[in-house]
NUTOR-922662 format. One record per atom (N, C-alpha, C): chain; atom name; residue in one letter; x, y, z; residue number from 1. Coordinates in nm, 4 decimals, padded with zeros to 6 digits, always signed. Layout:
N
+---+----+---+----------+----------+----------+-----+
| c |  a | r |       px |       py |       pz |   k |
+---+----+---+----------+----------+----------+-----+
| A | CA | a |        X |        Y |        Z | NUM |
...
+---+----+---+----------+----------+----------+-----+
***
This chain:
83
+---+----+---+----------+----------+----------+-----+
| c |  a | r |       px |       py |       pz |   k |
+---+----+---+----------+----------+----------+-----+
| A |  N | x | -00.9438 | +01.0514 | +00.5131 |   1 |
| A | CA | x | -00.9215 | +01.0650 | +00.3713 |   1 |
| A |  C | x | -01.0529 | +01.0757 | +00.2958 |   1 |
| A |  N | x | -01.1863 | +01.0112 | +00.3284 |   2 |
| A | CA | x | -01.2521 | +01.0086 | +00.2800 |   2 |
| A |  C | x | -01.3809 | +01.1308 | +00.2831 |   2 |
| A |  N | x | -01.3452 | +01.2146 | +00.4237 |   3 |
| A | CA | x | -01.3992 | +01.3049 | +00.4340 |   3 |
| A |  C | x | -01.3410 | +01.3935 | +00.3675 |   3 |
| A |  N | x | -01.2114 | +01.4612 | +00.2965 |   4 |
| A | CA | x | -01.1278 | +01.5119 | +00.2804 |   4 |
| A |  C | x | -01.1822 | +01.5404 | +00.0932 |   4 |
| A |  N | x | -01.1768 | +01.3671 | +00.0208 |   5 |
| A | CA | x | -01.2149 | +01.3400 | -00.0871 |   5 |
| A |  C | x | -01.3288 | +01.4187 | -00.0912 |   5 |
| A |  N | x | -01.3988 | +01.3965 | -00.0273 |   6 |
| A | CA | x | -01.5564 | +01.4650 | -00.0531 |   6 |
| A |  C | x | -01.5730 | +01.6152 | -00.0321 |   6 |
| A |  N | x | -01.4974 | +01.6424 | +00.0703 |   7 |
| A | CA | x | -01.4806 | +01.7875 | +00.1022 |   7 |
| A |  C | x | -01.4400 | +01.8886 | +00.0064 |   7 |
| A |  N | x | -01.3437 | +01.8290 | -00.1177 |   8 |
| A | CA | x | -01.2791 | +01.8828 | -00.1831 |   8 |
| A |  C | x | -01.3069 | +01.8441 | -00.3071 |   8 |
| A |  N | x | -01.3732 | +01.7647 | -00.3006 |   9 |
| A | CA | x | -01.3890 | +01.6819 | -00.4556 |   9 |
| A |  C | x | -01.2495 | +01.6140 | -00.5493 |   9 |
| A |  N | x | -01.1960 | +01.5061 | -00.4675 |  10 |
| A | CA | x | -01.1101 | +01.4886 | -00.5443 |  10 |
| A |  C | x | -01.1106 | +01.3505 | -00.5341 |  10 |
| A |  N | x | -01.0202 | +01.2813 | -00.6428 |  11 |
| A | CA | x | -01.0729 | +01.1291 | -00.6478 |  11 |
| A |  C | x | -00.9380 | +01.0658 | -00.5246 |  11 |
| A |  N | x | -01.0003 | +00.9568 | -00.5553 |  12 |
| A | CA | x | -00.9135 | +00.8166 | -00.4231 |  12 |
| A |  C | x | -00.8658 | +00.7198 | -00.5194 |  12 |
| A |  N | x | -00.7646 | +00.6527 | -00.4209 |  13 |
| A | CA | x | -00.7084 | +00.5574 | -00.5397 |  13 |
| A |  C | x | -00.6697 | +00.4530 | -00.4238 |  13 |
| A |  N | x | -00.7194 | +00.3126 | -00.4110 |  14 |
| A | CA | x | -00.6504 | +00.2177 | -00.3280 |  14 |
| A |  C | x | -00.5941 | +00.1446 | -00.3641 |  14 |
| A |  N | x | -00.4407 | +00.1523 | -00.2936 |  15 |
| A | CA | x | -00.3341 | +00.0951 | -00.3258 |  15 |
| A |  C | x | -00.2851 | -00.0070 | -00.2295 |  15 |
| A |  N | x | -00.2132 | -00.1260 | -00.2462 |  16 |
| A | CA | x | -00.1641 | -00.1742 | -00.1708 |  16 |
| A |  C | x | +00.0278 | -00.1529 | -00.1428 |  16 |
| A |  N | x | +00.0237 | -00.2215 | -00.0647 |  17 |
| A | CA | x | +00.1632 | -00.2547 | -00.0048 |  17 |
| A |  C | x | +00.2443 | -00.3418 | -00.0959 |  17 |
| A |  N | x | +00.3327 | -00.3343 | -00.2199 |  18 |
| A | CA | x | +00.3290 | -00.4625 | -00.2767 |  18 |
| A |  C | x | +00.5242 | -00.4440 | -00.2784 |  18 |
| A |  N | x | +00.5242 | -00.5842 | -00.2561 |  19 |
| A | CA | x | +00.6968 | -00.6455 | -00.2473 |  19 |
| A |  C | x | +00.7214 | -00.7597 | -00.3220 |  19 |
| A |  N | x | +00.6446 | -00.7972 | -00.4128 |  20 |
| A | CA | x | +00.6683 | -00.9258 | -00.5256 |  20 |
| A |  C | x | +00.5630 | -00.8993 | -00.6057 |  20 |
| A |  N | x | +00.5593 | -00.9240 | -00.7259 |  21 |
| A | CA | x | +00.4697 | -00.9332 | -00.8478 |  21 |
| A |  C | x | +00.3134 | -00.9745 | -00.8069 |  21 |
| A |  N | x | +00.3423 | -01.1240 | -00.8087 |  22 |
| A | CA | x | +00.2722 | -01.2721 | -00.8073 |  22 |
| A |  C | x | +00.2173 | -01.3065 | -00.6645 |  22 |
| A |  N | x | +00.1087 | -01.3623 | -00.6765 |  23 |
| A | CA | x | +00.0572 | -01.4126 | -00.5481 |  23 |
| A |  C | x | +00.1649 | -01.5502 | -00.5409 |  23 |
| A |  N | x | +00.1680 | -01.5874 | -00.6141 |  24 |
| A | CA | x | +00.2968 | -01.7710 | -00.6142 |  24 |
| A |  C | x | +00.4051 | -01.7065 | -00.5413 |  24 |
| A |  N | x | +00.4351 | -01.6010 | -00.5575 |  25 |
| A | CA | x | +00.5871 | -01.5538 | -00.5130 |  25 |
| A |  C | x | +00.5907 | -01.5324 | -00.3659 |  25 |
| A |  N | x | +00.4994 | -01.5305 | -00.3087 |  26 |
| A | CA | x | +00.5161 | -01.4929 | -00.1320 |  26 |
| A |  C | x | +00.6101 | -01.6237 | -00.0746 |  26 |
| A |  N | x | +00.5931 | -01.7399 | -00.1090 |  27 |
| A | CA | x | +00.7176 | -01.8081 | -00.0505 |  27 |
| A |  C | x | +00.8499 | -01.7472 | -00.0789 |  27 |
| A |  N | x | +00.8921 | -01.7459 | -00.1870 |  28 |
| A | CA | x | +01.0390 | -01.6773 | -00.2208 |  28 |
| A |  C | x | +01.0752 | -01.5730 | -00.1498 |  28 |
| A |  N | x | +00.9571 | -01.4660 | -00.1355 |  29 |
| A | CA | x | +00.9706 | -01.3665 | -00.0943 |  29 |
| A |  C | x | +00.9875 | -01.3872 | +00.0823 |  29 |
| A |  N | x | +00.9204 | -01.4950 | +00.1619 |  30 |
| A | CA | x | +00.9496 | -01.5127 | +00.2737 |  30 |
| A |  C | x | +01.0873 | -01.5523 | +00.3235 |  30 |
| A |  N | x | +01.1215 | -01.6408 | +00.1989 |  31 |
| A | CA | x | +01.2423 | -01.6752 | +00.2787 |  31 |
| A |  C | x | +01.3860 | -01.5883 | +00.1940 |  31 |
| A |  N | x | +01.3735 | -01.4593 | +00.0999 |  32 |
| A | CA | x | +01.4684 | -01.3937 | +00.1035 |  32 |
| A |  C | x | +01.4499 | -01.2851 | +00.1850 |  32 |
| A |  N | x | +01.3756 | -01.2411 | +00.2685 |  33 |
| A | CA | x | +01.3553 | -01.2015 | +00.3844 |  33 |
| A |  C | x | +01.4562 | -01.2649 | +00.4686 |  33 |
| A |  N | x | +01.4396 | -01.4125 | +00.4902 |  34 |
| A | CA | x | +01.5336 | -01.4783 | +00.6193 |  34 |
| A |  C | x | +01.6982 | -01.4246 | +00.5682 |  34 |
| A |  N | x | +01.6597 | -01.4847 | +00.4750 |  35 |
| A | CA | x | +01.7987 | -01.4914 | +00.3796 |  35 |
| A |  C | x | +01.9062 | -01.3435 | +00.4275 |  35 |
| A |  N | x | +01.8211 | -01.1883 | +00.4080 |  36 |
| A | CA | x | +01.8226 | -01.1241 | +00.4185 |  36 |
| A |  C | x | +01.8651 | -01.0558 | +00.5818 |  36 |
| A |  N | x | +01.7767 | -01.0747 | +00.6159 |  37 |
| A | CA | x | +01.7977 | -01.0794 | +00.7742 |  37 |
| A |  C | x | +01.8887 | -01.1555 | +00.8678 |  37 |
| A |  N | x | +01.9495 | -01.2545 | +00.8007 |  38 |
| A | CA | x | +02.0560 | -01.3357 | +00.8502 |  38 |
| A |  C | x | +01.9820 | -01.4393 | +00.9315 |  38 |
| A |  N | x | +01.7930 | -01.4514 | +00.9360 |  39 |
| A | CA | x | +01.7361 | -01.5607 | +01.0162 |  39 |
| A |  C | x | +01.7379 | -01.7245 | +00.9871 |  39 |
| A |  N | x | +01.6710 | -01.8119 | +01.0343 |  40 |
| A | CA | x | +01.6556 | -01.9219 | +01.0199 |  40 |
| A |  C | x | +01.5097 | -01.9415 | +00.9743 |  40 |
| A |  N | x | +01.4982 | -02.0362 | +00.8473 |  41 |
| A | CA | x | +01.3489 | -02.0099 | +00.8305 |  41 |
| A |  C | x | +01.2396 | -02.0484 | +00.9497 |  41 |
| A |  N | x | +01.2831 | -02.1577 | +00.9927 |  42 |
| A | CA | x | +01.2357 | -02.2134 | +01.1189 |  42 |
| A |  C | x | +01.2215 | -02.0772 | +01.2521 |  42 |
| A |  N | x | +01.3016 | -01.9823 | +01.2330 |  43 |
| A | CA | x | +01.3059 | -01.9211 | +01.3586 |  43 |
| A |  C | x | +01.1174 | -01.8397 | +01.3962 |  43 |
| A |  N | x | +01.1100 | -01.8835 | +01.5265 |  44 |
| A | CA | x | +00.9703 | -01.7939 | +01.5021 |  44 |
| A |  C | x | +00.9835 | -01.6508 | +01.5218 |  44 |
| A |  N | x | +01.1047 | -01.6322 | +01.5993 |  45 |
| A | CA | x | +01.1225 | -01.4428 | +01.6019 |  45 |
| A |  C | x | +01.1914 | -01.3956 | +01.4499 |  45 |
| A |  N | x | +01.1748 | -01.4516 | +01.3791 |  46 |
| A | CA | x | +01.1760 | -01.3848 | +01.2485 |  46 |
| A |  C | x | +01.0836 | -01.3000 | +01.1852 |  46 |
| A |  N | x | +01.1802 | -01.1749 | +01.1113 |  47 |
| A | CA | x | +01.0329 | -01.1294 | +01.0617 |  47 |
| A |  C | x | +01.0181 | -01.1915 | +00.9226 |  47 |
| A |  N | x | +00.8052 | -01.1379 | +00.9655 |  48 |
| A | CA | x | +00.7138 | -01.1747 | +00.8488 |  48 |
| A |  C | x | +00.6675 | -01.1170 | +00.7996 |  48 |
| A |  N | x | +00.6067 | -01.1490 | +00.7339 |  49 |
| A | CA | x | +00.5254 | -01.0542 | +00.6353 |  49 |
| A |  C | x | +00.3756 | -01.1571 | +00.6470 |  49 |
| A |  N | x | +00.2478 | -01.1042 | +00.5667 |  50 |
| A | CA | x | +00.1078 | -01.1033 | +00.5742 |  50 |
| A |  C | x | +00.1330 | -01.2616 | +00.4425 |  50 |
| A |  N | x | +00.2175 | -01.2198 | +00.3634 |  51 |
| A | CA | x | +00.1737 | -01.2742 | +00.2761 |  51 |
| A |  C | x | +00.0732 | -01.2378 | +00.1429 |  51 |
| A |  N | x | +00.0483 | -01.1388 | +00.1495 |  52 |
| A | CA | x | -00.1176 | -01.0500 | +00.1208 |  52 |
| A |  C | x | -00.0238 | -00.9643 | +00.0366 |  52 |
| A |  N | x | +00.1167 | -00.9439 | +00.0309 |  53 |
| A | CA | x | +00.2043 | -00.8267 | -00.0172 |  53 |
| A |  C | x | +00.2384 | -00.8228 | -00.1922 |  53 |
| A |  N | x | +00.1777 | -00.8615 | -00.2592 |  54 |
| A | CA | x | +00.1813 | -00.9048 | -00.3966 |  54 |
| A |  C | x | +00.0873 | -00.8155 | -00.5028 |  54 |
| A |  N | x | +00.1231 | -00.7603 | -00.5988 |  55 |
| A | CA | x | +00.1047 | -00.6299 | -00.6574 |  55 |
| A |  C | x | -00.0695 | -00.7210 | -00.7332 |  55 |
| A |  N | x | -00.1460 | -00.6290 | -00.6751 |  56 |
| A | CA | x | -00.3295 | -00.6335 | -00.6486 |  56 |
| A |  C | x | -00.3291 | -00.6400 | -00.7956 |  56 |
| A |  N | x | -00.4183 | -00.7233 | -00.8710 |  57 |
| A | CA | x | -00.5015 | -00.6618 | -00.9690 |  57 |
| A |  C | x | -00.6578 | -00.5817 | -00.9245 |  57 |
| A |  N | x | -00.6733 | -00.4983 | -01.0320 |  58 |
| A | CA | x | -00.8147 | -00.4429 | -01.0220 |  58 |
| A |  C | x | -00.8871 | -00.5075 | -00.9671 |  58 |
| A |  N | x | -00.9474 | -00.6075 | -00.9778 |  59 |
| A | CA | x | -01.0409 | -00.6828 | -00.9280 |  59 |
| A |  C | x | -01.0231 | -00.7094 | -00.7930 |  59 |
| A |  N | x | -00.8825 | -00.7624 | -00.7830 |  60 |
| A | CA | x | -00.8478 | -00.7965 | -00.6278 |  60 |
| A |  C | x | -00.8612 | -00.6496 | -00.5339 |  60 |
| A |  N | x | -00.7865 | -00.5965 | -00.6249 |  61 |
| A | CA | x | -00.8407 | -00.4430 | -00.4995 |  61 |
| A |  C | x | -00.9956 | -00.4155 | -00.5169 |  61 |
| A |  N | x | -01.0529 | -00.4052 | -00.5877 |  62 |
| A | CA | x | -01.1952 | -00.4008 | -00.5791 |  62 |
| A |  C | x | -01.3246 | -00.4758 | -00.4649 |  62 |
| A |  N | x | -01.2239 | -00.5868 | -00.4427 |  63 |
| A | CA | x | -01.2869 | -00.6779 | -00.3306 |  63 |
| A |  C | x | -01.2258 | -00.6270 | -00.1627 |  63 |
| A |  N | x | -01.1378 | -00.5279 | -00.1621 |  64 |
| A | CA | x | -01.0958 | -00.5087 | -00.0739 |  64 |
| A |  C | x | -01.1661 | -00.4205 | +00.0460 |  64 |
| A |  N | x | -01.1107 | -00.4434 | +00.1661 |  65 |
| A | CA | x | -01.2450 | -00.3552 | +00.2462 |  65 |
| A |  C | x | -01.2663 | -00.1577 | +00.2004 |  65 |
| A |  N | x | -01.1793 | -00.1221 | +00.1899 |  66 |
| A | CA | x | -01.1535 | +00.0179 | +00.1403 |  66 |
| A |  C | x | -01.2799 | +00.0207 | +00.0354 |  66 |
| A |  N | x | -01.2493 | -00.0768 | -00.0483 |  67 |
| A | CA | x | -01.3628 | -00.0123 | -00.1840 |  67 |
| A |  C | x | -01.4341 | -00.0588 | -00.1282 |  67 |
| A |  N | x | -01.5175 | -00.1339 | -00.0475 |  68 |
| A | CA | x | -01.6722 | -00.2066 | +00.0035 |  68 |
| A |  C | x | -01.7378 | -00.0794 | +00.0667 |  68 |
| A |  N | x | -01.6293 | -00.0133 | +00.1580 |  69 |
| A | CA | x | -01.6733 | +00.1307 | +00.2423 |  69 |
| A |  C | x | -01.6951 | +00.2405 | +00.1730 |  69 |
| A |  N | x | -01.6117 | +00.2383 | +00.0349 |  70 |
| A | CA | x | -01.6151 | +00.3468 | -00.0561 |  70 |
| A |  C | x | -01.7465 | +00.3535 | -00.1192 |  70 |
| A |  N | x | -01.7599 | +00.2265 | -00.1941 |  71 |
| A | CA | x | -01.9420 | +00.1849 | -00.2409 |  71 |
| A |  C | x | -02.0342 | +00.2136 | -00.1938 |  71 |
| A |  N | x | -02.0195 | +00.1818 | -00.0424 |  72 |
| A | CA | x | -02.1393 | +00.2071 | +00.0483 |  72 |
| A |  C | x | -02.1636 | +00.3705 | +00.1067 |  72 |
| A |  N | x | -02.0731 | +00.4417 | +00.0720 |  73 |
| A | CA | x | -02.0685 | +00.5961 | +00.1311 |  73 |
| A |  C | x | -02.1230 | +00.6264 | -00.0275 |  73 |
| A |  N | x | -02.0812 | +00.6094 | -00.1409 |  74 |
| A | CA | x | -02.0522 | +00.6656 | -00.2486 |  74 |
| A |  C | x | -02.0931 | +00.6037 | -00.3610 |  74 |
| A |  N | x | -02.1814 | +00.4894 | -00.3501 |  75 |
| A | CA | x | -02.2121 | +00.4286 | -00.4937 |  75 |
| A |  C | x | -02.1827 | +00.4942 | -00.6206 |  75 |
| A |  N | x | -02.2784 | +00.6078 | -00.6184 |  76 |
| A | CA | x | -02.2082 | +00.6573 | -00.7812 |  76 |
| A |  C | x | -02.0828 | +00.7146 | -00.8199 |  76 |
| A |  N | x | -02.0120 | +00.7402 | -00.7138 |  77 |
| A | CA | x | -01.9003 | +00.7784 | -00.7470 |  77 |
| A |  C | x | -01.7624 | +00.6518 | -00.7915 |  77 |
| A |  N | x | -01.8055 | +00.5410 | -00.8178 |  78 |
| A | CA | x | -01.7110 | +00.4636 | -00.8082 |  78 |
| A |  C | x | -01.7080 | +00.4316 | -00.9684 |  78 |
| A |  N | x | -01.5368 | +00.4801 | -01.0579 |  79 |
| A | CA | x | -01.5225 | +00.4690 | -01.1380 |  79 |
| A |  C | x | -01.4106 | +00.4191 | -01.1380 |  79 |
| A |  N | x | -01.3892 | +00.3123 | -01.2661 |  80 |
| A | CA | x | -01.2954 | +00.2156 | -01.2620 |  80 |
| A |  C | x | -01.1439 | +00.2487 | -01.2682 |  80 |
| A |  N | x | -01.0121 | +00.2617 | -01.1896 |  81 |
| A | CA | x | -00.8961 | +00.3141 | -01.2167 |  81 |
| A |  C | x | -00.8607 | +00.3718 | -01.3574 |  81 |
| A |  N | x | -00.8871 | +00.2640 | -01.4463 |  82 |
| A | CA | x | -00.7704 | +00.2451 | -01.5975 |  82 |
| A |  C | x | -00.8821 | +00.2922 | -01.6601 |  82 |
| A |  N | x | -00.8249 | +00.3605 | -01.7231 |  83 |
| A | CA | x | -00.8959 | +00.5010 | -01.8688 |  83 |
| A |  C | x | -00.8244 | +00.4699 | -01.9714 |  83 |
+---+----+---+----------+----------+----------+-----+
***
């Protein structure tokens, strides 16, 4: 992607994976998963999630490895999402 960006000149945007608002909300969100799945919270073959799945602010994506690699290929090109 990043060769691609440059190749063509076009901008990047890093996004996450997000399934609840709130970082507070990943419990709820774990166990309507179980809920969901018909598991036991206790069960360990249940599925999980990272926990990590909670809609990023700027900043938080900014700390993320994507933009650290982006900086370091691209310093000046790094302009802030929101216009």
């Amino acid at each position: 992607m990043l060769r691609l960006a440059e190749k063509y000149d076009i901008k990047l945007i890093a996004t996450n994976d997000s399934h609840f608002v709130n970082e507070e909300d990943a419990d709820a969100h774990d166990r309507l998963i179980c809920l969901s799945t018909g598991k036991d919270f206790d069960d360990p073959n249940r599925m999980r999630y990272s926990m990590q799945e909670w809609l990023k602010t700027t900043a938080e994506m900014n700390g993320t490895k994507f933009s650290v690699m982006f900086l370091r290929r691209w310093p000046t090109r790094w302009k802030s999402p929101v216009k």
